[in-house]
C-alpha positions in Angstrom: 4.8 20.8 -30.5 7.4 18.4 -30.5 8.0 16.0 -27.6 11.6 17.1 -28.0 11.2 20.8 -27.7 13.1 22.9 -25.3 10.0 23.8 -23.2 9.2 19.7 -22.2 13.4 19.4 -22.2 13.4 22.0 -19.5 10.6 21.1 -16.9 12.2 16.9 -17.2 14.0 17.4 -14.1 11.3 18.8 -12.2 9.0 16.7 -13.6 11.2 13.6 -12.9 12.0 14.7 -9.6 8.3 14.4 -8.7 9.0 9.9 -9.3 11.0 10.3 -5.5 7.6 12.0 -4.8 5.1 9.2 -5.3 7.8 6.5 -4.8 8.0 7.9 -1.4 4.6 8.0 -0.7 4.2 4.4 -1.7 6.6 3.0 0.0 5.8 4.6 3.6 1.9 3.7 2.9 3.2 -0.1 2.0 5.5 0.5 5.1 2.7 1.4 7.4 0.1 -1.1 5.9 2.5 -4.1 6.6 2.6 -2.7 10.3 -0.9 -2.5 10.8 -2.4 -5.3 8.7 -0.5 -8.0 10.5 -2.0 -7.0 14.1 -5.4 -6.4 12.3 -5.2 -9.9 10.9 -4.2 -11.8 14.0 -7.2 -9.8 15.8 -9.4 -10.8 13.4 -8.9 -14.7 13.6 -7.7 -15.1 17.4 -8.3 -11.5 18.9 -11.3 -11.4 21.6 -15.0 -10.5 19.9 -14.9 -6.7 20.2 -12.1 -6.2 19.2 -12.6 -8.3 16.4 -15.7 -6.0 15.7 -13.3 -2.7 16.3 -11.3 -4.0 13.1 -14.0 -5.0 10.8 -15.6 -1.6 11.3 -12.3 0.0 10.7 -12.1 -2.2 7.8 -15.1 -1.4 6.3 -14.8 2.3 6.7 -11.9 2.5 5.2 -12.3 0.2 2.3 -16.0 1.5 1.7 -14.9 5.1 1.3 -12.9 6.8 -2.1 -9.7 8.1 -1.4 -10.6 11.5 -2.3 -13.1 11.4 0.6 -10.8 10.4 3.1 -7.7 12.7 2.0 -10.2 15.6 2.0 -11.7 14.4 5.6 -8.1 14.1 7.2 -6.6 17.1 5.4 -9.4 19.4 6.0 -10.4 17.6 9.4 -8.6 15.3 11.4 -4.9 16.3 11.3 -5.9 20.6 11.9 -7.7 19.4 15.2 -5.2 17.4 16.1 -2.1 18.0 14.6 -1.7 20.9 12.1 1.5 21.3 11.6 1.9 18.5 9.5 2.1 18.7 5.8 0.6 17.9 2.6 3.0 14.8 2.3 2.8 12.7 5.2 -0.9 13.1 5.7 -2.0 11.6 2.2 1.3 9.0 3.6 -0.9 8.2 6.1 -4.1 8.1 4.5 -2.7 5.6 2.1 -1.7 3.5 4.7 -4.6 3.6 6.8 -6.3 2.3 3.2 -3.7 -0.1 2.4 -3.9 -1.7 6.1 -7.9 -2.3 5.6 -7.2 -4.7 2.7 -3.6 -5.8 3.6 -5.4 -7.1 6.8 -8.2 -9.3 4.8 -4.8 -11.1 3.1 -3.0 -11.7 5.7 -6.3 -12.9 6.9 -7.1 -15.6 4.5 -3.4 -16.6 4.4 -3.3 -17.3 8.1 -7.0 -19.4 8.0 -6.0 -21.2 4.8 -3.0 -22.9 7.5 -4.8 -25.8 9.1 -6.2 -25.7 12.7 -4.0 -29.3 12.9 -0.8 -26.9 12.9 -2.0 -25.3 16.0 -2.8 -28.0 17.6 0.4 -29.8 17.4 2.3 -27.0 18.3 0.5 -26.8 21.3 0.5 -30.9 22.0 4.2 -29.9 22.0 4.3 -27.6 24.8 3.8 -24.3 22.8 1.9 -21.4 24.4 -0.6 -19.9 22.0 1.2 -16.7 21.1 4.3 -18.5 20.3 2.8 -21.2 17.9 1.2 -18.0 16.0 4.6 -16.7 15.9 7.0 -19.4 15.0 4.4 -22.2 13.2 1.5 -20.2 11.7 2.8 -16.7 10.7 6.1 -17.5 9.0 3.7 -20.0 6.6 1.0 -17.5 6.4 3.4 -14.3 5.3 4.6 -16.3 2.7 1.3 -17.2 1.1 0.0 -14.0 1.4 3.1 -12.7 -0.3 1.1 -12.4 -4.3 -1.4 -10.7 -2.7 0.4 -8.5 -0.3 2.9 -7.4 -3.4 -0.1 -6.4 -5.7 -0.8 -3.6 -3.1 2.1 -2.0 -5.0 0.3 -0.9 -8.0 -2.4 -0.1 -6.2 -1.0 2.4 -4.7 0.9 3.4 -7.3 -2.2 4.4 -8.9 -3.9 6.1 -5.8 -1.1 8.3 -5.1 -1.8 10.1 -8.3 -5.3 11.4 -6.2 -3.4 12.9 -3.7 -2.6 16.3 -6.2 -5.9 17.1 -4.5 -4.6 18.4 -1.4 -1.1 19.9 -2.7 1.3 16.7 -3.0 4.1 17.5 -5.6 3.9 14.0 -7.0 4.2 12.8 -10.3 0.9 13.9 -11.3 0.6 17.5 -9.8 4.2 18.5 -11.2 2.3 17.3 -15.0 -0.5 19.4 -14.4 1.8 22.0 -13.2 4.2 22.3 -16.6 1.0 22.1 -18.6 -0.4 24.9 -16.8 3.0 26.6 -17.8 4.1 25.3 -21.0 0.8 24.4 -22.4 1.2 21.2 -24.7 -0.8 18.4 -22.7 -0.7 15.7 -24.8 2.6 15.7 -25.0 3.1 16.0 -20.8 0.9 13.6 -20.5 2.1 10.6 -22.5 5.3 11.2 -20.5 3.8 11.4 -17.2 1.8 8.0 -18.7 4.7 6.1 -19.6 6.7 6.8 -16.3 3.9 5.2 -14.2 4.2 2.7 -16.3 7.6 2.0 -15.7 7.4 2.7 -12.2 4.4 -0.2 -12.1 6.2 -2.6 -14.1 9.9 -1.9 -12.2 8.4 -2.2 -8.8 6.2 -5.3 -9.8 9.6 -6.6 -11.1 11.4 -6.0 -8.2 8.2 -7.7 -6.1 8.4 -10.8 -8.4 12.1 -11.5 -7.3 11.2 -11.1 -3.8 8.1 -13.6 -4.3 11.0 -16.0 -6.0 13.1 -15.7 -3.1 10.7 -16.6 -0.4 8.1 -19.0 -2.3 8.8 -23.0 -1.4 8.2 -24.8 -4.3 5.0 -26.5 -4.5 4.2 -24.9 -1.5 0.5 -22.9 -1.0 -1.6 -25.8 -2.8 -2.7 -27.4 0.3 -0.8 -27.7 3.9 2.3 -30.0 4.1 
């Protein structure tokens, strides 16, 4: 069957429409991982002991599990007890971002201990208290290193979102299966379904690159100025 036959010309749009889909998904689970990894991060390097503890165990509970597992243990678990009206969508949203956090925090992490402890200390020689020399001398030079790291999240999820078919997302992947459960013709579905996560990968890390421009300092990040 030809790529180009009526059958595959017909189910485009839905298929297509299945891009806002993931695209959604990714960007509230980027969205939500930016919100919690910074926190997580500052916990982890100036936060009190136990609560430093709370977020590595969080941490390594949701970096040591797959994502199936934890779609299937919030789907089937978590959000019926406590919420069950909530649908398919914005609980593997949430899912993702709970993942994403884990490893957002360990960048921002590093990128706020790779600033030297001199920084600190100087900008509390000058009068700072502690919480505003995090927030006006260390973060805004942390954020910015951790900005290749913190952008490759992108394809990352990108590429998880296509798990969460498993509990009834229409995203790009579940619409496939769905016209080849129709139409028949996999191959066919497939390499399109193939090549638009590719461009989706390759756009967003496009995009992410000019925002990297923007915001690196040049020769900035290869030791502390």
């Amino acid at each position: 069957m030809s790529i180009l036959s009526p059958a595959i010309i017909d189910s485009l749009p839905y298929l297509f429409s299945g891009i806002f889909i993931t695209l959604g998904l990714v960007i509230l689970a980027l969205g939500l991982g930016l919100m919690m990894g910074i926190p997580m991060s500052l916990i982890q390097v100036y936060g009190p002991r136990p609560l430093e503890y709370c977020i590595r165990t969080y941490i390594w509970i949701f970096r040591g599990l797959p994502i199936l597992v934890l779609l299937f243990l919030f789907y089937f678990g978590i959000f019926p007890m406590f919420a069950p009206d909530v649908g398919p969508f914005w609980i593997a949203a949430v899912v993702l971002g709970f993942r994403t956090a884990a490893y957002q925090s360990e960048i921002f992490r590093g990128a706020i201990q790779s600033i030297s402890e001199g920084q600190m200390l100087a900008a509390r020689s000058l009068g700072m208290s502690r919480f505003c020399a995090i927030r006006t001398v260390i973060l805004p030079q942390a954020l910015r290193r951790a900005l290749p790291g913190w952008t490759n999240e992108y394809p990352i999820l990108l590429t998880d979102s296509s798990v969460c078919y498993a509990i009834g997302v229409a995203e790009l992947l579940t619409r496939g299966n769905q016209i080849v459960a129709r139409i028949g013709d996999p191959m066919t579905v497939y390499i399109i379904v193939a090549i638009l996560f590719i461009l989706l990968n390759y756009g967003g890390q496009w995009i992410f690159g000019r925002i990297e421009n923007r915001y690196t300092i040049p020769g900035y990040g290869h030791g502390d100025a």
